[in-house]
PDB file of N, CA, C, O and CB in Angstrom:
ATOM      1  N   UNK A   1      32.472 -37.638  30.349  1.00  0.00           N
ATOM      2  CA  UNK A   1      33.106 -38.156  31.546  1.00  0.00           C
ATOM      3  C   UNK A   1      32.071 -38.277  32.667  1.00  0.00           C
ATOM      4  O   UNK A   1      31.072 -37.558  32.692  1.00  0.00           O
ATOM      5  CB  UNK A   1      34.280 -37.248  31.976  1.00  0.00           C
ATOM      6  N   UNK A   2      32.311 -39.123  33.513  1.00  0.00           N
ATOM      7  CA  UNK A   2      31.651 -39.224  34.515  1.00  0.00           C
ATOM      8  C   UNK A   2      32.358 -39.134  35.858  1.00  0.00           C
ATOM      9  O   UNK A   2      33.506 -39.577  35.897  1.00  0.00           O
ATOM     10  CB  UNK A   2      31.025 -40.259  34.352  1.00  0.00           C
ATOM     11  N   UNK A   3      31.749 -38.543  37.132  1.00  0.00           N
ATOM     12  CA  UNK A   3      32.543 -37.950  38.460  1.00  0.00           C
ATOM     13  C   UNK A   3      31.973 -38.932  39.936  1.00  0.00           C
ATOM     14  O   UNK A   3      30.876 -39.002  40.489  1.00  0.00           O
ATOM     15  CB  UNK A   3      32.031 -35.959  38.674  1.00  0.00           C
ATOM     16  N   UNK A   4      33.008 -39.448  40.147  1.00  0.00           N
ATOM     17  CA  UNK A   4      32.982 -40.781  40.569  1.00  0.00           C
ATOM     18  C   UNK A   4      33.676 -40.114  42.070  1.00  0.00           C
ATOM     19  O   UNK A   4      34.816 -39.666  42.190  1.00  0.00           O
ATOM     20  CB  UNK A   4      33.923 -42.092  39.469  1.00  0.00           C
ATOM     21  N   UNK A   5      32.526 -40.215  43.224  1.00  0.00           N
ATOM     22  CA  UNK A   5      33.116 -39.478  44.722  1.00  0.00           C
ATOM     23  C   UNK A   5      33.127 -41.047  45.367  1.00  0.00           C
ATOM     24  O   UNK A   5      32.654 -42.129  45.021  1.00  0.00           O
ATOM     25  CB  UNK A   5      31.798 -37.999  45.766  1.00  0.00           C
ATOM     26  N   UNK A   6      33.785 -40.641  46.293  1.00  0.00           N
ATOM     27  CA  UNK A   6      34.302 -42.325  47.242  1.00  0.00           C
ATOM     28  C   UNK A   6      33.989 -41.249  48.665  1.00  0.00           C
ATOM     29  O   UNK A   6      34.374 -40.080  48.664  1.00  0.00           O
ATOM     30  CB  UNK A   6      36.756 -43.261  46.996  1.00  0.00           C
ATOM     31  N   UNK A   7      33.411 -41.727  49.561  1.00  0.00           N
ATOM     32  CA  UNK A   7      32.822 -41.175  51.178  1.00  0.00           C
ATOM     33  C   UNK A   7      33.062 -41.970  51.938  1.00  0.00           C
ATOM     34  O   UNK A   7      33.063 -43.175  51.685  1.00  0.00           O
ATOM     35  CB  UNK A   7      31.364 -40.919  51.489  1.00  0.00           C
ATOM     36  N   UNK A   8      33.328 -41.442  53.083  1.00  0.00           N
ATOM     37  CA  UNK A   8      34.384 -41.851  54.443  1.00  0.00           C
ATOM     38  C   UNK A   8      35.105 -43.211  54.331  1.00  0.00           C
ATOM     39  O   UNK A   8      35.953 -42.828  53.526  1.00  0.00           O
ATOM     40  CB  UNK A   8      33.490 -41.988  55.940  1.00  0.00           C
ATOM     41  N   UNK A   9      35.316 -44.113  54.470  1.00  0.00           N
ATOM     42  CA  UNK A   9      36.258 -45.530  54.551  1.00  0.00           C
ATOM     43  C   UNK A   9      36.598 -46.083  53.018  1.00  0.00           C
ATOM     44  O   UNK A   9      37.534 -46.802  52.667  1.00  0.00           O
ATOM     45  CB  UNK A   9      35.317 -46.893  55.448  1.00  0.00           C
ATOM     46  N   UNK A  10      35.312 -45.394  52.069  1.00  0.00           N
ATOM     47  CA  UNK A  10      36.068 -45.749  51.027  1.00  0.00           C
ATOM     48  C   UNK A  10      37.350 -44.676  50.207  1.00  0.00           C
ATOM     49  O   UNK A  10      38.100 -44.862  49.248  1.00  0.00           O
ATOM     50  CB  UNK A  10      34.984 -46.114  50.141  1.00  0.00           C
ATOM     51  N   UNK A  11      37.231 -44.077  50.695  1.00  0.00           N
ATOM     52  CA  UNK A  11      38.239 -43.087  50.139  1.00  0.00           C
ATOM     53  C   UNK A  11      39.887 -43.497  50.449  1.00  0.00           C
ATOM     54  O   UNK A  11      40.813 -43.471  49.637  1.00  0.00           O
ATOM     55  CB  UNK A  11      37.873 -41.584  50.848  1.00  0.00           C
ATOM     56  N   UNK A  12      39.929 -43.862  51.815  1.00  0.00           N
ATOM     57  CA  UNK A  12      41.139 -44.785  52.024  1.00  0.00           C
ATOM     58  C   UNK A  12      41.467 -46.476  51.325  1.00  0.00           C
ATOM     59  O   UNK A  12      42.587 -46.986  51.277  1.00  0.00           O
ATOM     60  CB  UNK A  12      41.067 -44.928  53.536  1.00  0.00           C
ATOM     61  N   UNK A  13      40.273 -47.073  50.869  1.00  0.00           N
ATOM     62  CA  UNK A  13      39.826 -48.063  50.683  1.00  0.00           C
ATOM     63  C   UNK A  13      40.428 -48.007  48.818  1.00  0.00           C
ATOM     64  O   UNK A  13      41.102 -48.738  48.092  1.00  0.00           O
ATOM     65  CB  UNK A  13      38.164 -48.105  51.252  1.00  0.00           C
ATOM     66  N   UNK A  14      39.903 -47.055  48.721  1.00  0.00           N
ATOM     67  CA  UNK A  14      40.460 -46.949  46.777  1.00  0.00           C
ATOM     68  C   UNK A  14      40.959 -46.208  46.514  1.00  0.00           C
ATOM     69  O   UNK A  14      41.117 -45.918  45.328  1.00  0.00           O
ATOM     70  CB  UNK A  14      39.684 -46.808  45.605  1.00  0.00           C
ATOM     71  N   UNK A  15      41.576 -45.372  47.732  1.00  0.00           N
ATOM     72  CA  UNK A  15      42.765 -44.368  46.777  1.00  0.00           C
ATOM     73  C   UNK A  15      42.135 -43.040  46.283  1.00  0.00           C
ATOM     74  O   UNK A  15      42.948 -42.342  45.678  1.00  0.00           O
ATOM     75  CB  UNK A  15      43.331 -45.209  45.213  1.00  0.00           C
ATOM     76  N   UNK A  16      41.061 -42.589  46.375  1.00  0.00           N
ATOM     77  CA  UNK A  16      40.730 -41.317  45.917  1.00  0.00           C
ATOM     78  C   UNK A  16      39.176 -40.836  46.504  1.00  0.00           C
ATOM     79  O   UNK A  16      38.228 -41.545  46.840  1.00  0.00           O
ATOM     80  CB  UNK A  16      40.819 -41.382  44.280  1.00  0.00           C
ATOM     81  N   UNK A  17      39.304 -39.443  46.486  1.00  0.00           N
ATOM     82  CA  UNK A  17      38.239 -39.189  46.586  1.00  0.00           C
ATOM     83  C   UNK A  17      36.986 -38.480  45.513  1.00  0.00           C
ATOM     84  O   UNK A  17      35.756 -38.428  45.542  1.00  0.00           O
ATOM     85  CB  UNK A  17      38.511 -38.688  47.478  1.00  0.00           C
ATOM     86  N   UNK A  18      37.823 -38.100  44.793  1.00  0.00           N
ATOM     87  CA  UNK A  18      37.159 -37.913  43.700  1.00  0.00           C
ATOM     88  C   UNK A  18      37.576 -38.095  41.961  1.00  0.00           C
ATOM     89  O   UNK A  18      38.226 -37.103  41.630  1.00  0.00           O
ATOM     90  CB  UNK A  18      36.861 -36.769  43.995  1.00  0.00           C
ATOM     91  N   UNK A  19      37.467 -38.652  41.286  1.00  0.00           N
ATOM     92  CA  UNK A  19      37.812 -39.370  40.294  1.00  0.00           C
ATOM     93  C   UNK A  19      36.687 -38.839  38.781  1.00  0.00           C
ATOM     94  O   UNK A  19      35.493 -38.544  38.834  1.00  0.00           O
ATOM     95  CB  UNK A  19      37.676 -41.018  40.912  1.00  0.00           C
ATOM     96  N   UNK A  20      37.555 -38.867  37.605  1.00  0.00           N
ATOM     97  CA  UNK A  20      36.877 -38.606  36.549  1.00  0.00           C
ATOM     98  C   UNK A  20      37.292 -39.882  35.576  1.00  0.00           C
ATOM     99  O   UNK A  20      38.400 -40.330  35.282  1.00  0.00           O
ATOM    100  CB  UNK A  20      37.201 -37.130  36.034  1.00  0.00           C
ATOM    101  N   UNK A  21      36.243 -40.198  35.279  1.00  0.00           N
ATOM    102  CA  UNK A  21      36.257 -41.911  34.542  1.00  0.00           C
ATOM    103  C   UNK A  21      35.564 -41.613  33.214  1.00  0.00           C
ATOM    104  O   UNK A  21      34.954 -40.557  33.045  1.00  0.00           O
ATOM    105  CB  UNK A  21      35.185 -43.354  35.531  1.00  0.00           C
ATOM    106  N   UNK A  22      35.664 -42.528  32.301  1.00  0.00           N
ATOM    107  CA  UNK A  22      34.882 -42.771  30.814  1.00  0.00           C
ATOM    108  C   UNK A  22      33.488 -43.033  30.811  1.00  0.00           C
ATOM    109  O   UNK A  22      33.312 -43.984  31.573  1.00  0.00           O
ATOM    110  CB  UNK A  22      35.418 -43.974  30.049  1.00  0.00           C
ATOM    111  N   UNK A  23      32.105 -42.546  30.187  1.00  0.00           N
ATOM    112  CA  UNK A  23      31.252 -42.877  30.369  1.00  0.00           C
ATOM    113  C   UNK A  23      31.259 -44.118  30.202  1.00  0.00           C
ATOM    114  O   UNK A  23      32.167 -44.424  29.428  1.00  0.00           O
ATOM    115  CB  UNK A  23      30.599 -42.311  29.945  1.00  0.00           C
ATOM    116  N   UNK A  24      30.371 -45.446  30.746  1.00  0.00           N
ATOM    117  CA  UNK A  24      30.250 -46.199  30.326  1.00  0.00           C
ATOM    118  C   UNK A  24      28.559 -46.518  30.521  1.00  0.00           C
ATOM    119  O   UNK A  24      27.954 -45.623  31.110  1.00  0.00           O
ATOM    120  CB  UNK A  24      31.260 -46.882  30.703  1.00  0.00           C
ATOM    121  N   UNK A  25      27.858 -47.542  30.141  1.00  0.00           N
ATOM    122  CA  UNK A  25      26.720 -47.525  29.731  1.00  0.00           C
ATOM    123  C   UNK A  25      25.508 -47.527  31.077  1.00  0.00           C
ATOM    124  O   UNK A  25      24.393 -47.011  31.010  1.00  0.00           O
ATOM    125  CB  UNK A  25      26.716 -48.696  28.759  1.00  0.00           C
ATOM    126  N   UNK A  26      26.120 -48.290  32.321  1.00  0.00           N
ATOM    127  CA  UNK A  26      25.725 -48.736  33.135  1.00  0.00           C
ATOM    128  C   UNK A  26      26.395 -48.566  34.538  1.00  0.00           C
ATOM    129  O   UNK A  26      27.588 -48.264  34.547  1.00  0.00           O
ATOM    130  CB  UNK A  26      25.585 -49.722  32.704  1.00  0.00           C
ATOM    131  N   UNK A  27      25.774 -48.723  35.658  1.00  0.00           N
ATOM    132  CA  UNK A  27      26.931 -48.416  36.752  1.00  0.00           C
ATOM    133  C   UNK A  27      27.314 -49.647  36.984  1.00  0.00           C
ATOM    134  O   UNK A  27      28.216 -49.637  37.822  1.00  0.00           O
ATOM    135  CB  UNK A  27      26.555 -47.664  38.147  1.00  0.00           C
ATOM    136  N   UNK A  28      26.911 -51.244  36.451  1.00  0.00           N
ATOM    137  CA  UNK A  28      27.372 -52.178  36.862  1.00  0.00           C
ATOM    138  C   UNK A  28      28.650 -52.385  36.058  1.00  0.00           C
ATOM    139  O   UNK A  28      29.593 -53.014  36.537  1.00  0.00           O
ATOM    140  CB  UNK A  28      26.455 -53.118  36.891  1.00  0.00           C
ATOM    141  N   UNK A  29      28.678 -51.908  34.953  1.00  0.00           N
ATOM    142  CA  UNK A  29      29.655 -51.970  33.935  1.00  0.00           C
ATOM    143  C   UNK A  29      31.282 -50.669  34.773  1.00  0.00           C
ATOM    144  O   UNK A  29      32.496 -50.764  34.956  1.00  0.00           O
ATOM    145  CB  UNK A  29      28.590 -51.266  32.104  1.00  0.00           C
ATOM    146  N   UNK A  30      30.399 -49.841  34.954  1.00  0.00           N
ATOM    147  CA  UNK A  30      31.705 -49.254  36.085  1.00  0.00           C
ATOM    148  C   UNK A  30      31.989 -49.564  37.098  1.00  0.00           C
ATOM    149  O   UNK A  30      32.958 -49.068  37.672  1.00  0.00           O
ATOM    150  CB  UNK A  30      31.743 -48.170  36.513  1.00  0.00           C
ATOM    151  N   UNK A  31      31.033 -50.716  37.760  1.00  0.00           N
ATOM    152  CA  UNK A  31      31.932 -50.870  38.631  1.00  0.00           C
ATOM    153  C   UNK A  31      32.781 -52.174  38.759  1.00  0.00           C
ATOM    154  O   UNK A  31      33.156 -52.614  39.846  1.00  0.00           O
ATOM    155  CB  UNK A  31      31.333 -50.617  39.664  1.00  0.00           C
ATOM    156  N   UNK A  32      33.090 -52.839  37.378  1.00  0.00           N
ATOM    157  CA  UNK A  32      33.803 -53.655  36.748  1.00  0.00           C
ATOM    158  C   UNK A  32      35.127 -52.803  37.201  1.00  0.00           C
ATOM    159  O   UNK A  32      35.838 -53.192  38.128  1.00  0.00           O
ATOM    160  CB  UNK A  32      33.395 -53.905  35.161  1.00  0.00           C
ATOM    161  N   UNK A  33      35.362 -51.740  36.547  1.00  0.00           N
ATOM    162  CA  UNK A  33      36.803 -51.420  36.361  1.00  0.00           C
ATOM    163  C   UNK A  33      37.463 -51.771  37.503  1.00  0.00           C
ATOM    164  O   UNK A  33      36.792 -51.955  38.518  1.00  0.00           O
ATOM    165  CB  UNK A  33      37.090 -50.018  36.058  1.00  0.00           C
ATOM    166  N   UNK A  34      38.668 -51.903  37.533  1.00  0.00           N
ATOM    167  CA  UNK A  34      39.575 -52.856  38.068  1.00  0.00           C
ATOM    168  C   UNK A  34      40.483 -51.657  39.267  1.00  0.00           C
ATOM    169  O   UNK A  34      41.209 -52.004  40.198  1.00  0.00           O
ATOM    170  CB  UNK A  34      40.638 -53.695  36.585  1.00  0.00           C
ATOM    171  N   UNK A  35      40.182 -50.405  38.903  1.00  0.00           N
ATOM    172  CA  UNK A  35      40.261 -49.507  40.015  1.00  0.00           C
ATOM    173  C   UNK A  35      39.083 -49.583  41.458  1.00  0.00           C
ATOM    174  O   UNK A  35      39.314 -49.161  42.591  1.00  0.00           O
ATOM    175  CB  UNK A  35      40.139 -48.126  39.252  1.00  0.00           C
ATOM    176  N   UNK A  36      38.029 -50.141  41.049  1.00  0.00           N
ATOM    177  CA  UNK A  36      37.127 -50.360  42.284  1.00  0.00           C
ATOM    178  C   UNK A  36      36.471 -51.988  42.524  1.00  0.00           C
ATOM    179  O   UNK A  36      35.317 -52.399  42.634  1.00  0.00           O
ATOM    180  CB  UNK A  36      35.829 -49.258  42.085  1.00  0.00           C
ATOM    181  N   UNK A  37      38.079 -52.795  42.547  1.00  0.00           N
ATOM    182  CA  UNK A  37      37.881 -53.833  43.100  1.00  0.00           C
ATOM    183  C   UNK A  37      37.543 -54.400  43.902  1.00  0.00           C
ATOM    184  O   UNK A  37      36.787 -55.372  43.885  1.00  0.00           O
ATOM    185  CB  UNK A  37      38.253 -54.099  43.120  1.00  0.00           C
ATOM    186  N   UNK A  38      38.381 -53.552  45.339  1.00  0.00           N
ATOM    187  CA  UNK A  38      38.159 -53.103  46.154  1.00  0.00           C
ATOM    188  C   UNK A  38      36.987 -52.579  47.035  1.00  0.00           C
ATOM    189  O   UNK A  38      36.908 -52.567  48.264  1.00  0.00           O
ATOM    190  CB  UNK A  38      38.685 -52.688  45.902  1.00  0.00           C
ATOM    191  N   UNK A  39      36.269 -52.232  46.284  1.00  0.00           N
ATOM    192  CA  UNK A  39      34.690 -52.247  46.893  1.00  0.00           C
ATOM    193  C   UNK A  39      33.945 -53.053  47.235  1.00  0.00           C
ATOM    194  O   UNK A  39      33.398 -53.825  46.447  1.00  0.00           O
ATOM    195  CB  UNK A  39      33.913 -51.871  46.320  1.00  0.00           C
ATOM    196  N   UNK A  40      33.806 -53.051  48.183  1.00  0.00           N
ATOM    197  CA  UNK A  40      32.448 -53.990  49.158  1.00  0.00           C
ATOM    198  C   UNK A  40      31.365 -54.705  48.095  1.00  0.00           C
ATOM    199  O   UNK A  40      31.531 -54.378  46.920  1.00  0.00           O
ATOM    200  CB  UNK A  40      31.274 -52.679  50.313  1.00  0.00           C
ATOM    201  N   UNK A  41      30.619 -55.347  48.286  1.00  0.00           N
ATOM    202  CA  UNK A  41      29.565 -55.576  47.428  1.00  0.00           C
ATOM    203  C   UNK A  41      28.214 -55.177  47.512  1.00  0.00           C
ATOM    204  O   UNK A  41      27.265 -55.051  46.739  1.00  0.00           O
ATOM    205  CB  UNK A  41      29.509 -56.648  47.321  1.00  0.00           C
ATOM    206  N   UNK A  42      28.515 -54.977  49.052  1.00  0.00           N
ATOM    207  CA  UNK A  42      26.959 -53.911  50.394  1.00  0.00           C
ATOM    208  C   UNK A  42      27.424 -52.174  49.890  1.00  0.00           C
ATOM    209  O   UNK A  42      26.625 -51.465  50.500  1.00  0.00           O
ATOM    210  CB  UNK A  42      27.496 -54.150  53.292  1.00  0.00           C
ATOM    211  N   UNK A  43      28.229 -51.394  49.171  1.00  0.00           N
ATOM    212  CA  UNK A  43      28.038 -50.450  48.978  1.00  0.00           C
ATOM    213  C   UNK A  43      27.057 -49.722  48.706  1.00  0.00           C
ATOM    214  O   UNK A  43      26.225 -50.367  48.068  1.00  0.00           O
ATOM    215  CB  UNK A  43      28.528 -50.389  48.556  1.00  0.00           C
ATOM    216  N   UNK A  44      26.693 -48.462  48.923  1.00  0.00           N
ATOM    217  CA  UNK A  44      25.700 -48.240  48.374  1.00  0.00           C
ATOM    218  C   UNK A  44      25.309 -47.320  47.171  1.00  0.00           C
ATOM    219  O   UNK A  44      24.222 -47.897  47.150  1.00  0.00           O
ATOM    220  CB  UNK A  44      25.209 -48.040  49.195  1.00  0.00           C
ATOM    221  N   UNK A  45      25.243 -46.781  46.562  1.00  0.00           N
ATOM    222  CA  UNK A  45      25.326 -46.583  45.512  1.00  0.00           C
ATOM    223  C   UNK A  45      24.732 -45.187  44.619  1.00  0.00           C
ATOM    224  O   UNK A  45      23.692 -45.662  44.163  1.00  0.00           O
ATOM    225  CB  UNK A  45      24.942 -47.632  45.263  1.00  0.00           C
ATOM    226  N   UNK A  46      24.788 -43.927  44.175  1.00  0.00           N
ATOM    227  CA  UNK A  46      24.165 -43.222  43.788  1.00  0.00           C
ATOM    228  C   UNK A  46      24.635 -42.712  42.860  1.00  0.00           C
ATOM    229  O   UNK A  46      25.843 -42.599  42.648  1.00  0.00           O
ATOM    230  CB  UNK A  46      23.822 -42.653  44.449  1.00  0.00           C
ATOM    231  N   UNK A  47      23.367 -42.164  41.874  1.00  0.00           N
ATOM    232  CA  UNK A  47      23.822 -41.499  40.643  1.00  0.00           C
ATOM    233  C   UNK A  47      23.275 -40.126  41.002  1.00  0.00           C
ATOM    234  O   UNK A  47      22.295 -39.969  41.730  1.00  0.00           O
ATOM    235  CB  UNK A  47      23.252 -42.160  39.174  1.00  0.00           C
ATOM    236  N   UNK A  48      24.047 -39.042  40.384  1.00  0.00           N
ATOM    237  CA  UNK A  48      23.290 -37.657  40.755  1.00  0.00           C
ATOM    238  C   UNK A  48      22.125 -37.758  42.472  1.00  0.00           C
ATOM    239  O   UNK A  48      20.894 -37.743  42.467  1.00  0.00           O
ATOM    240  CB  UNK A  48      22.082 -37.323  39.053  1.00  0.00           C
ATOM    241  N   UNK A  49      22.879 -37.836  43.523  1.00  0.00           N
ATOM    242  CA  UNK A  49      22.194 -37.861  44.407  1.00  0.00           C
ATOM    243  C   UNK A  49      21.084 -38.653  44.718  1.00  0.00           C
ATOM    244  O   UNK A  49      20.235 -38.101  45.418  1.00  0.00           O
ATOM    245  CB  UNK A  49      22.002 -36.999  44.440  1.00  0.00           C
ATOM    246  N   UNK A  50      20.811 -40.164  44.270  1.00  0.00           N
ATOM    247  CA  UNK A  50      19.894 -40.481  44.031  1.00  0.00           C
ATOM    248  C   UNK A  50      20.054 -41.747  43.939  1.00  0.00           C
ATOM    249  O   UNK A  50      20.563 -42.272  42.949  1.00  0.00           O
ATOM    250  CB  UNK A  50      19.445 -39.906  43.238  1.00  0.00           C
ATOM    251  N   UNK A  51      19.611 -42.431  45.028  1.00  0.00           N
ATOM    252  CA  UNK A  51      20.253 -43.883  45.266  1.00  0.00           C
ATOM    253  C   UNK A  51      19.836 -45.002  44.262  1.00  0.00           C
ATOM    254  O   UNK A  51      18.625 -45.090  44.059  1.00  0.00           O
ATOM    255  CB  UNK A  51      19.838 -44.419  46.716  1.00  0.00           C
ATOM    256  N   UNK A  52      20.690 -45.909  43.576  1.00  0.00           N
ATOM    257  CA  UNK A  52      20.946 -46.295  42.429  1.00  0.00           C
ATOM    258  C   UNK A  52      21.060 -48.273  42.420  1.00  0.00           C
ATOM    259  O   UNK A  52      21.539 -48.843  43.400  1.00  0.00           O
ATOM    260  CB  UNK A  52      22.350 -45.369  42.052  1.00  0.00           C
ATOM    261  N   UNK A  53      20.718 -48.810  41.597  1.00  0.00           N
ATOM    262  CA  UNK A  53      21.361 -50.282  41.663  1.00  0.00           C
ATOM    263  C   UNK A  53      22.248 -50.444  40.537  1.00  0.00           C
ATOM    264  O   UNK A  53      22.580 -49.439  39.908  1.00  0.00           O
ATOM    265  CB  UNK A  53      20.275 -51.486  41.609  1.00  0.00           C
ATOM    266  N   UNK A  54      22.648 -51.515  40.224  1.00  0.00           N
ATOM    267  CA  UNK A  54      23.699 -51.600  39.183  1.00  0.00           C
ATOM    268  C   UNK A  54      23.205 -51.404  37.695  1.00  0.00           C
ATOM    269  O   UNK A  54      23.664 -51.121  36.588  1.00  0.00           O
ATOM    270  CB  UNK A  54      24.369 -52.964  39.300  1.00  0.00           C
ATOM    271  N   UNK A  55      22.125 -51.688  38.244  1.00  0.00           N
ATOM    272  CA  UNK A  55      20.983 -51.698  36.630  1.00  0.00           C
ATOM    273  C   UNK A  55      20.993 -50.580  35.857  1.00  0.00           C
ATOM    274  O   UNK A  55      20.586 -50.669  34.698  1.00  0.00           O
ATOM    275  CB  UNK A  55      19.273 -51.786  36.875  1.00  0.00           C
ATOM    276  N   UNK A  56      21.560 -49.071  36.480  1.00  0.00           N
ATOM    277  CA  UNK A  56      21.374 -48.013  36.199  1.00  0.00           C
ATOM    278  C   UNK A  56      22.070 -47.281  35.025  1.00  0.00           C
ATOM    279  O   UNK A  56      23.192 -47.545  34.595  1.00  0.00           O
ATOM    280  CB  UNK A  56      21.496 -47.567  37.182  1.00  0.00           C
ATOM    281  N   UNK A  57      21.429 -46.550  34.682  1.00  0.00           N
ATOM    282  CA  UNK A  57      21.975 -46.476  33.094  1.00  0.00           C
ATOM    283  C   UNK A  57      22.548 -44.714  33.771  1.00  0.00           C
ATOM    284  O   UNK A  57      22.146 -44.006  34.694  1.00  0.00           O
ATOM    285  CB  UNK A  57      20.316 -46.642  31.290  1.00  0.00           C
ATOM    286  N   UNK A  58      23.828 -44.554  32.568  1.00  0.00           N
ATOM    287  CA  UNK A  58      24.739 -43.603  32.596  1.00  0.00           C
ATOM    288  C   UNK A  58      25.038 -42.818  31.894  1.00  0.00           C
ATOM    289  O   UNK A  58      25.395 -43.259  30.801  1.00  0.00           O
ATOM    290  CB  UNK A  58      25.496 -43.866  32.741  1.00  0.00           C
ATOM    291  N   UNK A  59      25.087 -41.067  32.080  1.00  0.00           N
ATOM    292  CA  UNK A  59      25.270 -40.604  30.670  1.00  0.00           C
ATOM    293  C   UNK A  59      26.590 -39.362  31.385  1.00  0.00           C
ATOM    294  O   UNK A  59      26.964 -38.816  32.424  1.00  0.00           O
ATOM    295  CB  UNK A  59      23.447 -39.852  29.707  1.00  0.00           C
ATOM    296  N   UNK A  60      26.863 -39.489  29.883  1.00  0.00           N
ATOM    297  CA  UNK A  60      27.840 -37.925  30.481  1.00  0.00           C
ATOM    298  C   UNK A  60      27.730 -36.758  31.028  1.00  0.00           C
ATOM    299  O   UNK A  60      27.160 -35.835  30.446  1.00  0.00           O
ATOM    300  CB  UNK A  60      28.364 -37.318  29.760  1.00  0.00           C
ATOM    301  N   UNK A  61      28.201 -36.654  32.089  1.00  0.00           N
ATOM    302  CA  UNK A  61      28.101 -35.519  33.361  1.00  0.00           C
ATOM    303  C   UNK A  61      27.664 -36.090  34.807  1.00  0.00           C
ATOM    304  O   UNK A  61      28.013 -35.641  35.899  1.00  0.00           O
ATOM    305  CB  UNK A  61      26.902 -34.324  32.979  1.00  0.00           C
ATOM    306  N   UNK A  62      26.848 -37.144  34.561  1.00  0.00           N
ATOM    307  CA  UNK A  62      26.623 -37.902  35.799  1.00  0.00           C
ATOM    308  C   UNK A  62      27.708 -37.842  36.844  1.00  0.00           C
ATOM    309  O   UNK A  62      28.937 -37.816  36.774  1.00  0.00           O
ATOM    310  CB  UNK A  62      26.414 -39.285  35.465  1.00  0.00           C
ATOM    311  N   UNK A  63      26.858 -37.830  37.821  1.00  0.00           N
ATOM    312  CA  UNK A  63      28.294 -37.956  39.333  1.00  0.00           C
ATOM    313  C   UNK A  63      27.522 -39.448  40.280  1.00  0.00           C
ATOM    314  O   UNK A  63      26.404 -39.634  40.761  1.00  0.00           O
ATOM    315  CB  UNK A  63      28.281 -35.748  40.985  1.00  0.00           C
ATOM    316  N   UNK A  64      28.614 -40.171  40.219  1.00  0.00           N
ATOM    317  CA  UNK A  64      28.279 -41.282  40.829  1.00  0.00           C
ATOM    318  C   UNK A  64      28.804 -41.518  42.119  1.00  0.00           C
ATOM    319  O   UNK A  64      29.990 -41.723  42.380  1.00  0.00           O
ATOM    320  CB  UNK A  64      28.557 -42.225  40.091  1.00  0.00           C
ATOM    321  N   UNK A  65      27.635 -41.467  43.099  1.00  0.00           N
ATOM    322  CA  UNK A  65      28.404 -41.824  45.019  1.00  0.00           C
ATOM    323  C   UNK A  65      28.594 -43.106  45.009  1.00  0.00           C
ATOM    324  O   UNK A  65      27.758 -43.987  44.807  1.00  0.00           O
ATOM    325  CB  UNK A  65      27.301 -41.553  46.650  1.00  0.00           C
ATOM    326  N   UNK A  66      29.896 -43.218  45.266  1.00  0.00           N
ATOM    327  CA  UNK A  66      30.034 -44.636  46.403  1.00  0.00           C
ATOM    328  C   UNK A  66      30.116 -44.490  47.921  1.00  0.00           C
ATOM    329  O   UNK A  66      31.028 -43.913  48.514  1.00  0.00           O
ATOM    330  CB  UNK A  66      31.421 -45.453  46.149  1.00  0.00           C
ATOM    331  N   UNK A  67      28.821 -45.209  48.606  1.00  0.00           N
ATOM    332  CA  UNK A  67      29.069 -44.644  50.441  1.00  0.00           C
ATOM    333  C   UNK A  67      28.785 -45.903  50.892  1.00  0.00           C
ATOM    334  O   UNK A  67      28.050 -46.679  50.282  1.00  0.00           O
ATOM    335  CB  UNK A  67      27.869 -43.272  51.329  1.00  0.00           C
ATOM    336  N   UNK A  68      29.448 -46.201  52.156  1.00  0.00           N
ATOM    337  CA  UNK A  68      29.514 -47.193  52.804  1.00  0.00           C
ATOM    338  C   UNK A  68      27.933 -46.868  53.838  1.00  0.00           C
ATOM    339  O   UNK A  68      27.376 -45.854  54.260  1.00  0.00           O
ATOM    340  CB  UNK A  68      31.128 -47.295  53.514  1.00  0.00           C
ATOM    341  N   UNK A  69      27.602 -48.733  53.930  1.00  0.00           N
ATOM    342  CA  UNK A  69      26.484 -48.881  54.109  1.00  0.00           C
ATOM    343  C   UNK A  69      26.531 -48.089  55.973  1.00  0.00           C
ATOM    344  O   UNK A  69      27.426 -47.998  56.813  1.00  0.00           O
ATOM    345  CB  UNK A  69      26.066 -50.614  53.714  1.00  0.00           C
ATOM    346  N   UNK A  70      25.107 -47.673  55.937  1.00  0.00           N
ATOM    347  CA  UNK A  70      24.982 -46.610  57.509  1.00  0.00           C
ATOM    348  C   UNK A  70      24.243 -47.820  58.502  1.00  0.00           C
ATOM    349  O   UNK A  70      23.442 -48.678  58.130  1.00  0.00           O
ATOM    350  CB  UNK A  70      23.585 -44.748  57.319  1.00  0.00           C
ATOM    351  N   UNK A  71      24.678 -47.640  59.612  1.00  0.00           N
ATOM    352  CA  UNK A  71      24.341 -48.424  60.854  1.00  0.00           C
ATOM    353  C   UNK A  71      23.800 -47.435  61.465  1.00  0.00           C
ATOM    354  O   UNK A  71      24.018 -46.233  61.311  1.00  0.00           O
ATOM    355  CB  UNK A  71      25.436 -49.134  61.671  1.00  0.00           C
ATOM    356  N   UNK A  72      22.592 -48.324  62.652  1.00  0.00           N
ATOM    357  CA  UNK A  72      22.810 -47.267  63.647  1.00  0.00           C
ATOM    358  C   UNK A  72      21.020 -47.115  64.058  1.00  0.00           C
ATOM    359  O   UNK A  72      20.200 -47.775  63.419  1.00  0.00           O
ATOM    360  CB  UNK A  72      23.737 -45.659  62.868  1.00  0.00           C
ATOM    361  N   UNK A  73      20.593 -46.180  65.175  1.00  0.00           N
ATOM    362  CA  UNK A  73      19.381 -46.330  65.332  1.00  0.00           C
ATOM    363  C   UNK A  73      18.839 -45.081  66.031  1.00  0.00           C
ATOM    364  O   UNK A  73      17.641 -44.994  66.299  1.00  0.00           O
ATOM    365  CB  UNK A  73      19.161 -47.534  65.973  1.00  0.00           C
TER     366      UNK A  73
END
């Protein structure tokens, strides 16, 4: 399984804040599923703490952030 956190606007945005999903191979391939439609396309993205592109490959136990992009100066 993989542990799928949603941070500040997205958590209202998809319904949860923390979620346990099926491994799947890639994070672009998770973020197909039809539970995070809803997501921006500017999200940003991390696997195990560790900021990520879709390209990223996935294994079981992984925890994947979704955080909305930071503004500001």
């Amino acid at each position: 399984m993989l542990t799928l956190l949603a941070f500040a606007r997205y958590r209202a945005l998809l319904g949860f804040d923390r979620l346990e999903v099926p491994v799947v191979a890639t994070l672009g391939e998770l973020l197909a599923d039809p539970r995070l439609e809803a997501l921006p396309k500017d999200a940003l993205l991390a696997v195990n703490q560790s900021f990520a592109d879709r390209t990223a490959a996935l294994k079981a136990g992984d925890e994947v952030a979704l955080l909305p992009p930071v503004s500001g100066g």
